[in-house]
C-alpha positions as CSV (number, residue, x, y, z in Angstrom):
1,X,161.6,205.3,-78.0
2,X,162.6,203.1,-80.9
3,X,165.7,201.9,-78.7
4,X,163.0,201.0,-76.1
5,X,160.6,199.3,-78.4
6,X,163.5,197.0,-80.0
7,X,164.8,196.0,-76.4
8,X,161.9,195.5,-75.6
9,X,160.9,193.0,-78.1
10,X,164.1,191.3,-78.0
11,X,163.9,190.9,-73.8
12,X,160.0,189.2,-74.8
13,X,161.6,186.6,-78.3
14,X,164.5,185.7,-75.7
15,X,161.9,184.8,-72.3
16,X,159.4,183.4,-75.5
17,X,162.3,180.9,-76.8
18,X,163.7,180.3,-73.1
19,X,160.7,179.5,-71.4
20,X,157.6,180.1,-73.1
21,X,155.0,179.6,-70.2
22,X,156.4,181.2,-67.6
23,X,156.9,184.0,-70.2
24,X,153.0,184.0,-71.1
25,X,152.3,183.5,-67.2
26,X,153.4,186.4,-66.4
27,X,152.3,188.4,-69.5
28,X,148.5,187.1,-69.0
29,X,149.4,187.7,-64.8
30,X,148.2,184.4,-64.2
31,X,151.3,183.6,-62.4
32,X,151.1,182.2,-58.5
33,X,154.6,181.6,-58.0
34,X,156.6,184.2,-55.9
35,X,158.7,186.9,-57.6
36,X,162.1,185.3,-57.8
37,X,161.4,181.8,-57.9
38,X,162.0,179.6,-60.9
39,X,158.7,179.5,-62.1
40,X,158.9,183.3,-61.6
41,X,161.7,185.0,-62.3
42,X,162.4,188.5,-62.0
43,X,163.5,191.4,-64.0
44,X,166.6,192.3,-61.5
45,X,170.2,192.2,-62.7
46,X,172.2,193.5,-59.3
47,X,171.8,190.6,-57.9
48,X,174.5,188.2,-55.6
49,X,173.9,184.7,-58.3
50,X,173.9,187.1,-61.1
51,X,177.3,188.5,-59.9
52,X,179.0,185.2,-59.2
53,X,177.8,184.3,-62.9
54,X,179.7,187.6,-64.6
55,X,182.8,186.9,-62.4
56,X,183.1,183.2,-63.8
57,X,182.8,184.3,-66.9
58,X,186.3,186.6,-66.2
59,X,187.7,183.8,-63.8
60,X,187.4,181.5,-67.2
61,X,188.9,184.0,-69.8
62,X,191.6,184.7,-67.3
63,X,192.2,181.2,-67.0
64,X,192.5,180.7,-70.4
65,X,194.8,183.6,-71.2
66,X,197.4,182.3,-68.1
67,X,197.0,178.8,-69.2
68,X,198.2,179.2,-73.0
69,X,200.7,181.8,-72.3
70,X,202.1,179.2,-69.9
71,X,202.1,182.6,-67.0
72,X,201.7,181.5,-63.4
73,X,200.0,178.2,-64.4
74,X,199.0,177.5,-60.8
75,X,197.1,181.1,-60.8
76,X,195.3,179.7,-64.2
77,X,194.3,176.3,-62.3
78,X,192.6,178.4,-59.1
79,X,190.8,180.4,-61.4
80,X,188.8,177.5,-63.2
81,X,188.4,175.6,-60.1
82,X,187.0,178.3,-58.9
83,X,184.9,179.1,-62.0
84,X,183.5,175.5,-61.9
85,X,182.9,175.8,-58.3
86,X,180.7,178.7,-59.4
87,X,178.9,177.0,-61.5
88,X,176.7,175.2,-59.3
89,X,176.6,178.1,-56.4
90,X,174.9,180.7,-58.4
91,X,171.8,178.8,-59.1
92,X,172.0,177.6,-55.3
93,X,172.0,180.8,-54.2
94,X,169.2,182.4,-56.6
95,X,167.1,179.6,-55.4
96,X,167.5,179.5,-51.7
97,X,167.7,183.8,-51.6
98,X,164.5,183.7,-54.2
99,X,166.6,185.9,-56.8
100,X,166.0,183.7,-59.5
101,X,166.4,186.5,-62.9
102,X,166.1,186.2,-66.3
103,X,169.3,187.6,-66.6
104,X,170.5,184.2,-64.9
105,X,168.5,182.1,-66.6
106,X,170.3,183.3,-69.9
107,X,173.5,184.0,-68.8
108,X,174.1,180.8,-66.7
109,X,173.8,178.3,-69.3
110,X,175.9,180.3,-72.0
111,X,178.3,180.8,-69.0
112,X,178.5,177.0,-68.3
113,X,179.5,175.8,-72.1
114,X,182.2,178.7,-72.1
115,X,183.8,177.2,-69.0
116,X,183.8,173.8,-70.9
117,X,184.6,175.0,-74.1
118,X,187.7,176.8,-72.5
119,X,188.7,173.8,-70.6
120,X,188.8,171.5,-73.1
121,X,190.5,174.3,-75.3
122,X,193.6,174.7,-73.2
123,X,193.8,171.1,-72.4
124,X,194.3,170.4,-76.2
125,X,196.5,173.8,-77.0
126,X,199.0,172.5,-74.1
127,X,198.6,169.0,-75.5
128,X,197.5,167.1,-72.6
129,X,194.1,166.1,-74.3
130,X,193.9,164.9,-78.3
131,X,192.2,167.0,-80.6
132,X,189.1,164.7,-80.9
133,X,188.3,165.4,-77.2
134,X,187.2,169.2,-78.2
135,X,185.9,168.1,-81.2
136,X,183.5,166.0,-79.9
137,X,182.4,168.5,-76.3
138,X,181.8,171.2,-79.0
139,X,180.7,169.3,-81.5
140,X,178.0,167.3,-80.0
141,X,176.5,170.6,-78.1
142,X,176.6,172.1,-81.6
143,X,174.4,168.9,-82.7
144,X,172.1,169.5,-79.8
145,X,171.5,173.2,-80.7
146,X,170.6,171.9,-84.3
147,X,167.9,169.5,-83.2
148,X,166.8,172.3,-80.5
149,X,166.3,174.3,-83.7
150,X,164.7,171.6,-85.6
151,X,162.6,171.0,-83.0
152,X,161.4,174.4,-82.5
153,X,158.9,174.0,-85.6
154,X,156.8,172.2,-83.6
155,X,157.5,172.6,-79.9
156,X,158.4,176.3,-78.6
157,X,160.2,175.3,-75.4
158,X,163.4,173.3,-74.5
159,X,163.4,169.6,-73.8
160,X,163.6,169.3,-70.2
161,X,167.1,168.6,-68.8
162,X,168.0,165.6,-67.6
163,X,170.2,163.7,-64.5
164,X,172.6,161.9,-66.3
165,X,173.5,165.0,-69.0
166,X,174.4,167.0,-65.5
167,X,176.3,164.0,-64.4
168,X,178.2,164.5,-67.7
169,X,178.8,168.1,-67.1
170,X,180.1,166.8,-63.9
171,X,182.4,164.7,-64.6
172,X,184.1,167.0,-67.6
173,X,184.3,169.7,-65.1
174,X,186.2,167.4,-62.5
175,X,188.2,165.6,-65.5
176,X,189.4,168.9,-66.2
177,X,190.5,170.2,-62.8
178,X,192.5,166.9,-62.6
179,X,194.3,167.6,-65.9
180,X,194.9,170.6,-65.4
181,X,196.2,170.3,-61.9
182,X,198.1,166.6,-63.3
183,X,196.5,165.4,-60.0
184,X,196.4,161.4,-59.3
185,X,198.8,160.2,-61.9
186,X,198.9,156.6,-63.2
187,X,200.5,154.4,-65.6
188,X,197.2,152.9,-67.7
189,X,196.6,150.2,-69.5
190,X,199.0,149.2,-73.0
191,X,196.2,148.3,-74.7
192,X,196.8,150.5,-77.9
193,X,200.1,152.4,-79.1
194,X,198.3,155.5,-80.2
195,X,199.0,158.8,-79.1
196,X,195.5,159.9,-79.4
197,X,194.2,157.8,-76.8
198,X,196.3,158.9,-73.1
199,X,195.4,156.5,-70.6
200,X,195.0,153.3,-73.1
201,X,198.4,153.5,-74.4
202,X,200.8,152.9,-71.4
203,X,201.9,156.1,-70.7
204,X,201.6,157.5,-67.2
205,X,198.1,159.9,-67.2
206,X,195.6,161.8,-64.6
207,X,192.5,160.0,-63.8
208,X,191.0,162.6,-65.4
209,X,191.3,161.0,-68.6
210,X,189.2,158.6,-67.0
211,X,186.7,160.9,-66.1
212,X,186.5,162.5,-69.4
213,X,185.9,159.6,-71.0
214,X,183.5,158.6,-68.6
215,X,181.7,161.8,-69.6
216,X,181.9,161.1,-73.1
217,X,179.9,158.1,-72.9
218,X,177.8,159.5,-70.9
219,X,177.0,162.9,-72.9
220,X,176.9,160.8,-76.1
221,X,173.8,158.6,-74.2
222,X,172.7,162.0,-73.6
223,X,172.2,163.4,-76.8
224,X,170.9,160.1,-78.1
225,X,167.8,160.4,-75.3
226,X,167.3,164.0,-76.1
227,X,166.9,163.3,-80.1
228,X,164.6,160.2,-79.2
229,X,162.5,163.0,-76.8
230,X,162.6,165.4,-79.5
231,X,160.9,162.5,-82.0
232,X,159.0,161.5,-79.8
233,X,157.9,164.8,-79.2
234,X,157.6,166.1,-82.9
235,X,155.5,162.9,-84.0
236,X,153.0,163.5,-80.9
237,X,152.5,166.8,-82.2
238,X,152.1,166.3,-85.7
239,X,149.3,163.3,-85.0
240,X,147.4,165.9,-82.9
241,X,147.5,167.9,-85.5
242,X,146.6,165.9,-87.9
243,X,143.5,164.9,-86.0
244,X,142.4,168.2,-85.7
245,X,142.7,168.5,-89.3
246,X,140.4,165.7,-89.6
């Protein structure tokens, strides 16, 4: 009973901090939506989005594990295509099949920044990518998760998600798969002698150097809108509270 009572609680904290009116919707049943739609979601785990999630979360370890061992490094590279491939057909399919879960909705993100974490991981283990690449993907979503936190004082539900942060998630995913693959070589501009900077420095590279840096940019103009959102969102807050208080 105590084993029920503490999942319990923890299932309602995690559907609170994930999506808090949804959540209450359905506690008050208030709720319109139909059962398995993402203003709904349902309580089922066996389901086919659900499934695709779990196996790209073993197509990425496995990727990972052939990549650095250097073991059948065109098995590696089929297994995170197919992993980012994934990524957007599980949310396709819980939308269009109305199997939306709660299980996805918590699993898939977590899912998605351990395919990019491992990507940008192996790139940088191998050498093909600098250091400061990883530093900065995990870094900046390690920033992000600090305002998120920050922001929770006032405002119990994520900042909405925006176009040009997928477009970044894009682009590193696709930036990857042409690293990793060493697909459309070119010899880039000399414009610095730095190791730390392929593409820029003369020596023959993928264009998915380009991409990635393309993605940089882009995330970094990301997290720059979310913290002005977040702001934004904590001084609205505090003035209405304040003229309450008044």
């Amino acid at each position: 009973m105590l084993t029920d009572s503490l999942k319990d609680r923890f299932k309602k904290t995690l559907r609170v901090n994930l999506a808090p009116d949804i959540a209450q919707a359905q506690v008050d049943g208030t709720t319109t939506a139909p059962v398995g739609t993402p203003d709904n979601p349902s309580d089922k785990i066996l389901t086919l989005a659900n499934f695709i999630t779990i196996c790209r979360f073993v197509l990425t370890m496995a990727f990972l594990v052939l990549y650095v061992r250097d073991e059948s490094r065109s098995i590696a590279l089929i297994c995170y295509i197919v992993a980012a491939v994934t990524d957007y057909l599980d949310g396709w399919i819980a939308r269009s099949t109305q199997t939306v879960s709660w299980f996805g909705k918590v699993t898939d993100p977590i899912m998605d920044r351990v395919l990019l974490f491992t990507g940008v991981l192996g790139l940088v283990i191998i050498g093909t990518l600098p250091p400061w690449v990883a530093i900065f993907v995990i870094g900046r979503d390690l920033v992000l998760l600090g305002g998120n936190i920050y922001l929770r004082q006032w405002y119990k539900r994520p900042v909405d998600v925006i176009y040009i942060g997928k477009v970044s998630t894009a682009l590193f995913m696709t930036g990857f798969c042409f690293l990793l693959a060493n697909l459309c070589v070119v010899t880039g501009p000399a414009m610095l002698n730095v190791s730390w900077l392929p593409g820029f420095n003369g020596q023959p590279a993928s264009l998915g150097i380009y991409m990635v840096y393309i993605a940089i940019v882009l995330s970094t103009i990301t997290a720059v809108i979310y913290y002005k959102q977040g702001f934004a969102i904590r001084d609205a807050i505090i003035a209405e509270q304040e003229a309450q208080g008044e």
